[in-house]
C-alpha positions as CSV (number, residue, x, y, z in Angstrom):
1,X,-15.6,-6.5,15.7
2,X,-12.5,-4.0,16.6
3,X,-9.3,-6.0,15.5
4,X,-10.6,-8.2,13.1
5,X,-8.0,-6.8,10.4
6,X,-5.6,-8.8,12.6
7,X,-7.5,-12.3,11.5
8,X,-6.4,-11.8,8.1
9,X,-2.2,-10.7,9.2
10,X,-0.6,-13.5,7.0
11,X,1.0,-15.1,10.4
12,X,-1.6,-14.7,12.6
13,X,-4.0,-16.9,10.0
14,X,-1.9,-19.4,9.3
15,X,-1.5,-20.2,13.1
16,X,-5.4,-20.1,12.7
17,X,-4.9,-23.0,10.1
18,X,-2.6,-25.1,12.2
19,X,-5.1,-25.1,15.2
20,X,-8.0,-25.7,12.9
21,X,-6.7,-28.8,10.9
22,X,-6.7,-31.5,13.2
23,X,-6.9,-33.8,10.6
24,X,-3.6,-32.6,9.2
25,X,-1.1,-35.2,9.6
26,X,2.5,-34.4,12.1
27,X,4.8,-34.0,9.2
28,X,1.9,-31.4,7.5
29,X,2.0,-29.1,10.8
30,X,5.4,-28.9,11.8
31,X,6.7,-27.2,8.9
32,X,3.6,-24.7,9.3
33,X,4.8,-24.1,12.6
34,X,8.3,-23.4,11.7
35,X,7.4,-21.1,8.9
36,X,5.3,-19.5,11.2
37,X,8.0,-18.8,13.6
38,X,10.9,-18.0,11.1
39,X,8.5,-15.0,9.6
40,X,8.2,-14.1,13.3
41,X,12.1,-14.4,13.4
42,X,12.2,-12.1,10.4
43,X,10.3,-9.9,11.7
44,X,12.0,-9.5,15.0
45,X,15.4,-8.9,13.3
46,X,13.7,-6.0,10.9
47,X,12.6,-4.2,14.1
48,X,15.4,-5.6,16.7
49,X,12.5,-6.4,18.7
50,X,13.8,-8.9,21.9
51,X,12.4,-11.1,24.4
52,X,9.5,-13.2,24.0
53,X,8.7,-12.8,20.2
54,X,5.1,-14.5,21.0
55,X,3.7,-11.8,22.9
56,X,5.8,-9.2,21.4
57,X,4.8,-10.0,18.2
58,X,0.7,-9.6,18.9
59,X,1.1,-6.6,20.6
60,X,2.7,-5.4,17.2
61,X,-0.4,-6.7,14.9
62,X,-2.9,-4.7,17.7
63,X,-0.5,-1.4,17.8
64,X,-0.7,-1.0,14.3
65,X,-4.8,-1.9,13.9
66,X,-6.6,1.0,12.9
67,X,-9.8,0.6,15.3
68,X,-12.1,2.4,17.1
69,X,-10.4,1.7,20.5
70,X,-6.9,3.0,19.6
71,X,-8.5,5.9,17.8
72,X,-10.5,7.0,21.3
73,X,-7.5,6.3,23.3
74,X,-5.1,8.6,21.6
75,X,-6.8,11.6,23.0
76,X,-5.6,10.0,26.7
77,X,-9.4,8.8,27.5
78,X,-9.5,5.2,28.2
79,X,-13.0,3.9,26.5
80,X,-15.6,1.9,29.0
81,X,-18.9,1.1,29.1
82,X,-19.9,-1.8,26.6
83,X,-17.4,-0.9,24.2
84,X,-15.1,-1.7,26.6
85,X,-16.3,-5.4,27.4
86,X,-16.8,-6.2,24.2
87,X,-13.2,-5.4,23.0
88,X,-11.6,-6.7,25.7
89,X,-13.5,-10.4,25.1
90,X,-12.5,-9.8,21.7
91,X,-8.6,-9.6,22.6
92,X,-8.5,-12.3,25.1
93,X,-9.9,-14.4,22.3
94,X,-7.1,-13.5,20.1
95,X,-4.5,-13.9,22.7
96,X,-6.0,-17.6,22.8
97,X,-5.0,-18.7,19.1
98,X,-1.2,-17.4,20.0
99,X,-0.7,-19.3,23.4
100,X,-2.4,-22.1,21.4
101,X,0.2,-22.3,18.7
102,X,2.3,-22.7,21.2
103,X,1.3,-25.7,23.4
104,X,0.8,-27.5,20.1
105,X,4.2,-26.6,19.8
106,X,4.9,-28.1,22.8
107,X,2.8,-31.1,22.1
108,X,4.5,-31.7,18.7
109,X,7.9,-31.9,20.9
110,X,9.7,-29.6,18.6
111,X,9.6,-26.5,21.0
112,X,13.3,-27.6,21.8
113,X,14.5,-26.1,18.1
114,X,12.2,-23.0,18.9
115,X,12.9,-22.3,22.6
116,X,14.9,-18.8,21.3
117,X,11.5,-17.5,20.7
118,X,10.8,-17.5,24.3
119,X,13.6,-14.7,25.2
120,X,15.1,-13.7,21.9
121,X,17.8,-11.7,20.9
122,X,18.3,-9.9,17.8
123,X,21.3,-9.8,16.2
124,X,21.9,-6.0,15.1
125,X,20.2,-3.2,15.2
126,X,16.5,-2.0,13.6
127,X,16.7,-1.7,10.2
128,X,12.5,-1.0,9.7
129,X,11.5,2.2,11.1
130,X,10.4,1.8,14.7
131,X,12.4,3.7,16.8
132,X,13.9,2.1,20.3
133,X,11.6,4.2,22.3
134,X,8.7,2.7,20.5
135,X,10.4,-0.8,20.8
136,X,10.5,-0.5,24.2
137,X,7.0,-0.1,24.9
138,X,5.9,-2.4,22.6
139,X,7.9,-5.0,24.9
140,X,6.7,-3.5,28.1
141,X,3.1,-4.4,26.9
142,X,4.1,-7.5,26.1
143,X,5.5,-8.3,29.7
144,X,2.0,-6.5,30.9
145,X,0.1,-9.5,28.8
146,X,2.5,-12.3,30.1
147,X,0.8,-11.3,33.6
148,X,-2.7,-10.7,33.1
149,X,-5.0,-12.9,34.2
150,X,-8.6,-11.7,33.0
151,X,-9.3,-10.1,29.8
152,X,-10.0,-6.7,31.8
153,X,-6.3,-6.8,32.4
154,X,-5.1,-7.2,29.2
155,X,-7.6,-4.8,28.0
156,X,-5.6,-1.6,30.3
157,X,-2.9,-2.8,29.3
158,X,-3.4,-2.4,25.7
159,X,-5.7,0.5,25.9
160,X,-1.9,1.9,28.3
161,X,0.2,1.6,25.2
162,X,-2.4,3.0,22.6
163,X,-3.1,6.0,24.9
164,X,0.9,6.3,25.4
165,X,2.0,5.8,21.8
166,X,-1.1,6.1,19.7
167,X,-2.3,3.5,17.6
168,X,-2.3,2.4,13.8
169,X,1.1,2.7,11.6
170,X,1.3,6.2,13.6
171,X,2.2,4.6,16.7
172,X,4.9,2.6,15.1
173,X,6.6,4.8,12.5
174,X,7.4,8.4,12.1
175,X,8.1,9.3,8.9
176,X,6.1,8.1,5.6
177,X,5.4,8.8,1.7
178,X,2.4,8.7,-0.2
179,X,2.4,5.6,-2.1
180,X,1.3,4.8,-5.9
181,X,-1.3,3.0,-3.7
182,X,-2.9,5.8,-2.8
183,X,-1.5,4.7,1.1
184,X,0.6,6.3,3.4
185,X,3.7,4.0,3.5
186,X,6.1,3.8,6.1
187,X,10.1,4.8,5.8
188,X,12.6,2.7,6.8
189,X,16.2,3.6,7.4
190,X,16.1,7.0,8.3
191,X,19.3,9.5,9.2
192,X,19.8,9.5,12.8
193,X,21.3,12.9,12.5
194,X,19.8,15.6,15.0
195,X,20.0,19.4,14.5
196,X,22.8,19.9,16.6
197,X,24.8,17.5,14.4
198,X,24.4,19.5,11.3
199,X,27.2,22.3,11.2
200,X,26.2,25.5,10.6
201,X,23.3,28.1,9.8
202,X,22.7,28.2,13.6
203,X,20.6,31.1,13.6
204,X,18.0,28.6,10.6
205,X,18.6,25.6,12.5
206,X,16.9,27.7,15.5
207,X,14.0,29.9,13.7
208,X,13.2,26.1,12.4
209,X,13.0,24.4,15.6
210,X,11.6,27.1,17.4
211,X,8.6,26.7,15.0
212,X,8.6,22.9,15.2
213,X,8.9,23.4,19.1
214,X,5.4,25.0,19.0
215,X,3.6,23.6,16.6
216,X,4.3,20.5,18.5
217,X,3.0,22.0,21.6
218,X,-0.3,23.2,20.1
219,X,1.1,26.6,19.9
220,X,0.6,28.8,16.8
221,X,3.1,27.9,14.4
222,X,3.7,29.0,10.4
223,X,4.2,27.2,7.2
224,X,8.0,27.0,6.7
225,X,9.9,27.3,3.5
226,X,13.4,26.7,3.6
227,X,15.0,28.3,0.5
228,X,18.8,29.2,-0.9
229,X,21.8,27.4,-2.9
230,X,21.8,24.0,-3.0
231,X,23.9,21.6,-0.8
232,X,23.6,24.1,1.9
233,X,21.5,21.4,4.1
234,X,18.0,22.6,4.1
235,X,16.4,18.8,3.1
236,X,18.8,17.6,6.2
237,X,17.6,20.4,8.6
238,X,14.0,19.5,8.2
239,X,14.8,15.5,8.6
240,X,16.8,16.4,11.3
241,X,13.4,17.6,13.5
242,X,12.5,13.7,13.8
243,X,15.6,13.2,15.8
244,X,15.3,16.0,18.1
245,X,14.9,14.9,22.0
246,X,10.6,14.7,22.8
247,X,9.7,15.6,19.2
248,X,8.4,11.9,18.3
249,X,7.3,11.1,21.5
250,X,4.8,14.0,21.8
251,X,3.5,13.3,18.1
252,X,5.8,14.6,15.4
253,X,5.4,12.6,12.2
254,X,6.6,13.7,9.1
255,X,5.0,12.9,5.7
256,X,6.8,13.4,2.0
257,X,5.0,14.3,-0.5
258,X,6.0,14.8,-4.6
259,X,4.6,17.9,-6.4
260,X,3.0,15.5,-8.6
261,X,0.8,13.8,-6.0
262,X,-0.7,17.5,-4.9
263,X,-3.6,16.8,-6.2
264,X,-4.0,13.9,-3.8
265,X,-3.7,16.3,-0.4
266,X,-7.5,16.1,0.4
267,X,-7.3,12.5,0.3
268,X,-4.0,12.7,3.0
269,X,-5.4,15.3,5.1
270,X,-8.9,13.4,5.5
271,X,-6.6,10.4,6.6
272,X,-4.8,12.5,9.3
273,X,-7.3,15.4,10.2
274,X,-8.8,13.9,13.0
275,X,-5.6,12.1,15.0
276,X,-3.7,13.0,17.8
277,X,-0.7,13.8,16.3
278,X,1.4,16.6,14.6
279,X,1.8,16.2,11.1
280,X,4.5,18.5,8.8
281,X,3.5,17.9,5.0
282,X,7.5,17.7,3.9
283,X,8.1,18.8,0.4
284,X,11.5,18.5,-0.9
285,X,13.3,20.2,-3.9
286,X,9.8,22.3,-4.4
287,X,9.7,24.4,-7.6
288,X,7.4,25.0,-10.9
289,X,8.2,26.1,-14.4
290,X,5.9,28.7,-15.4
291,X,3.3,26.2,-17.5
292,X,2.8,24.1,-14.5
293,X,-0.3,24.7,-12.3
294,X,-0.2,22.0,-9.6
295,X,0.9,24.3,-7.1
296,X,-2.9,25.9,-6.7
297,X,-3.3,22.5,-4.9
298,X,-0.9,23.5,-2.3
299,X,-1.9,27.5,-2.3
300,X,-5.7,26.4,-1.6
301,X,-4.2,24.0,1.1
302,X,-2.1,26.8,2.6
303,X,-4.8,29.6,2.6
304,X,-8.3,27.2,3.3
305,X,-11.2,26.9,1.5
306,X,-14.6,25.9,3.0
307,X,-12.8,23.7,5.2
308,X,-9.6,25.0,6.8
309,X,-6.5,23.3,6.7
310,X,-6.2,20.9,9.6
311,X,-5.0,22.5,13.2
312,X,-2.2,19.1,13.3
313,X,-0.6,19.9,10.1
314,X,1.9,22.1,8.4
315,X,3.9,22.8,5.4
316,X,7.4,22.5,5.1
317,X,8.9,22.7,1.5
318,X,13.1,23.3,0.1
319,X,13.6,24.6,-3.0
320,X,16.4,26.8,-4.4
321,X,13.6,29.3,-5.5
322,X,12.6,31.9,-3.4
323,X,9.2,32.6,-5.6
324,X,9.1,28.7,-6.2
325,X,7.1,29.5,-9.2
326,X,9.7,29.9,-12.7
327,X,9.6,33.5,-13.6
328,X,11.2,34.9,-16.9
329,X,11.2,38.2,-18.7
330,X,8.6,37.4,-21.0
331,X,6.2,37.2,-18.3
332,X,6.9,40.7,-17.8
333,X,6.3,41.8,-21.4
334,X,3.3,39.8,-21.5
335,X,1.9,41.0,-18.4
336,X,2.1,44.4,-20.2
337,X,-0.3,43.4,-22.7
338,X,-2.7,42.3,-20.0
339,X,-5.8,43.8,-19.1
340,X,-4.9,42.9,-15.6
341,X,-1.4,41.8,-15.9
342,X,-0.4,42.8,-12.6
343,X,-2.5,40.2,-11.4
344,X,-1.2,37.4,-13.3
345,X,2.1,38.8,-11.6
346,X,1.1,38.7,-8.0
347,X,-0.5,35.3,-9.1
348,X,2.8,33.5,-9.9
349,X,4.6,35.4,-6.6
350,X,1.6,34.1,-4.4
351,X,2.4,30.7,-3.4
352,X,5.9,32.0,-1.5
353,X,4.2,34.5,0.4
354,X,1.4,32.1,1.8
355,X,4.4,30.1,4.0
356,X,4.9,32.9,6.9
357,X,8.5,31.4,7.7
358,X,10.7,31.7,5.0
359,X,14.4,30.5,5.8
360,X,17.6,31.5,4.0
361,X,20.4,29.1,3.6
362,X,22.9,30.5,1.2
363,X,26.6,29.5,0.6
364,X,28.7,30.4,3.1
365,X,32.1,32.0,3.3
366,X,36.2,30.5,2.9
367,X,36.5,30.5,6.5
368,X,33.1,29.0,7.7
369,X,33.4,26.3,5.1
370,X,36.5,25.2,6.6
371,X,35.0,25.3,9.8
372,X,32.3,22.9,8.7
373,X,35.0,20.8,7.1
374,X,36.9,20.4,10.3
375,X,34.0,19.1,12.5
376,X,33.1,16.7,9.9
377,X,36.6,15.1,9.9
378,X,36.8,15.3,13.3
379,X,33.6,13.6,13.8
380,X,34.8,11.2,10.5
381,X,38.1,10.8,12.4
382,X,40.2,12.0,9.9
383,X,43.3,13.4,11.3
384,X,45.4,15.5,8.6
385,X,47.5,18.8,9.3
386,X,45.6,21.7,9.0
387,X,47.0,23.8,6.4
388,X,47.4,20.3,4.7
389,X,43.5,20.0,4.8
390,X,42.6,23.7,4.3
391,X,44.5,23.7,0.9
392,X,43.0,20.3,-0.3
393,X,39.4,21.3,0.8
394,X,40.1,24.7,-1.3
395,X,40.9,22.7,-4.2
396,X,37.9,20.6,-4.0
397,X,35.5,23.4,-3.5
398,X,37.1,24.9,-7.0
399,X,36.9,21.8,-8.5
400,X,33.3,21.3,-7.5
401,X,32.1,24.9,-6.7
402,X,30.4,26.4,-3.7
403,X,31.0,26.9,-0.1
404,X,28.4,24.4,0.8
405,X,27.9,21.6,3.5
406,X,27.3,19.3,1.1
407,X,30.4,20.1,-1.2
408,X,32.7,19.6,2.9
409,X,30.9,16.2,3.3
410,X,31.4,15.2,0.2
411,X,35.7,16.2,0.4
412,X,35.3,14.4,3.6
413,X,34.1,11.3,2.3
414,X,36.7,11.6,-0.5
415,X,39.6,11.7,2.0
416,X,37.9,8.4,3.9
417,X,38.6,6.7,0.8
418,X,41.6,7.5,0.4
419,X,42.6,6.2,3.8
């Protein structure tokens, strides 16, 4: 009635199918069951999950359900009353068809070549997305289930995590794109890079998370566009929010967005209007050439038509434009010829003005791009006299052109390679 998305997870059914064919002969079920636990094995290393990959592993399938209970929890109310009963019957029957699997396991006698299951440990670190916070409560609940005894117990303890950590793909991941699909995909293999490792533009780095710090807090926060010479590390400042201390954990999530999927924005925000999360709309590289008219999407967004942009999201776009929209000289003439030319002016200049935070990132000078290109060495462990490095980082920038964060990381890297 609530999970049933979880009967149809690919592992979940087939252990369904190993409980259900009796009839099957012993040489037919083992290798089900030892598919079934090397895609769980798979899984596990994806995530680094650890520990016992049984219970672990269905606490993953009910985090990420998109159900009725999760979506009432993540407001911090647990849901009773009949709705309650029922879904907790509901789970407790699920829970059944994994502790099944494994006594047959045990019955088959080949539990001995699967015993890592029980307590096991990955071999590296997460590679998929869910971040260790996230990994830790997912096996806290699983140690929660390992101990209850009724299926009112294993009901708080999953109802705990939802209200905790939400539910859905929401409570797992924090970053996604919109997908060809029409689906919000997750990300996997995000930077790790926080603010404060980003050198430079101190006073943007702060206007921007000052912002983020209350529109995360339910304060009133503005649309932010980040704007200025490329390479100067506006993409990487607004990436960098997802690793700031609290920010996931009290409902950051960031979505990306192309300027050719803007037509598709009521369909995401109908998706996300009603959660309890904060959601920032990240455009990257924003800009249009004067024939293009996509961006009304994203000015009716901004400004709100019958219904009003959602209270949990905002707008955060880069682009090397401050008016975002192409403007040439020959707009000017023809405006002239316009019966209300200034009007098709304002038009095109109208989509800037609708973000109230606009950030400047621009080159900087000699002596702070040096600056920038010591700390990343440092941090690279590159050791090299200075005056050595200051006139090879010189030459670079000349060969390469502008004083830019991106052009130091990139002489950085340069002298890595050459060892």
């Amino acid at each position: 009635m609530f999970f049933r998305n979880i009967t149809e997870h690919n592992i979940f059914a087939r252990m369904k199918k190993a409980l259900l064919s009796p009839s099957l002969l012993r040489n037919e079920v083992i290798p089900q069951l030892h598919d079934i636990a090397s895609d769980m094995v798979a899984v596990a290393e994806l995530h680094s999950l650890s520990g016992d990959l049984w219970e672990i592993m269905f606490v993953m399938w009910i985090a990420e359900d998109e159900n009725t209970i999760g979506h009432l929890s993540e407001f911090g109310s647990e849901p009773t009353g009949s709705i309650a009963s029922l879904a907790a019957r509901e789970l407790w029957d699920l829970h059944r068809t994994v502790w099944a699997t494994r006594k047959l396991i045990d019955k088959e006698d080949i539990y001995e070549n699967l015993r890592v299951m029980k307590n096991y440990v990955p071999s590296g670190s997460s590679r998929g997305g869910i971040d260790e916070e996230t990994v830790h409560a997912l096996s806290e609940t699983a140690g929660a289930l390992c101990m209850a005894r009724t299926s009112e117990e294993m009901y708080r303890s999953i109802v705990g995590f939802y209200a905790a950590n939400g539910s859905g793909l929401f409570a797992l991941y924090k970053a996604f794109r919109w997908s060809r699909q029409r689906t919000l995909e997750p990300l996997a293999g995000l930077d790790s890079k926080g603010l404060k490792d980003l050198v430079g533009y101190e006073s943007q780095k702060a206007e921007l998370l000052i912002n983020t710090d209350m529109f995360i807090r339910g304060k009133e926060a503005n649309n932010v566009l980040l704007f200025g010479d490329s390479g100067t590390g506006k993409s990487s400042s607004v990436r960098a929010l997802l690793n700031e201390p609290g920010f996931v954990r009290q409902g950051l999530r960031m979505i990306e967005l192309h300027k050719d999927q803007l037509a598709d924005l009521p369909e995401i925000l109908d998706i996300i209007r009603f959660r309890n999360y904060r959601f920032i709309i990240f455009m990257d590289d924003l800009s249009f050439e004067e024939f293009e008219v996509e961006y009304k999407h994203l000015k009716a967004l901004i400004e709100g038509g019958l219904e009003p942009k959602p209270a949990n999201t905002l707008i955060y776009a880069t682009s090397n434009r401050r008016n975002i929209i192409r403007e040439v000289w020959s707009d000017r003439k023809s405006a002239s010829d316009d019966v209300h030319g200034g009007d098709t002016m304002r038009e095109k200049l109208s989509l800037a003005d609708r973000f109230g935070l606009s950030i400047w990132y621009g080159s900087v000078s000699k002596d702070e791009y040096m600056d920038i290109v010591r700390s990343i060495a440092a941090r690279s462990g590159v050791s090299m006299d200075d005056g050595e490095m200051e006139r090879l980082a010189l030459r670079w920038e000349i060969e390469r052109g502008g004083f830019t964060g991106r052009t130091a990381r990139q002489f950085v890297n340069h002298l890595l390679l050459q060892g």
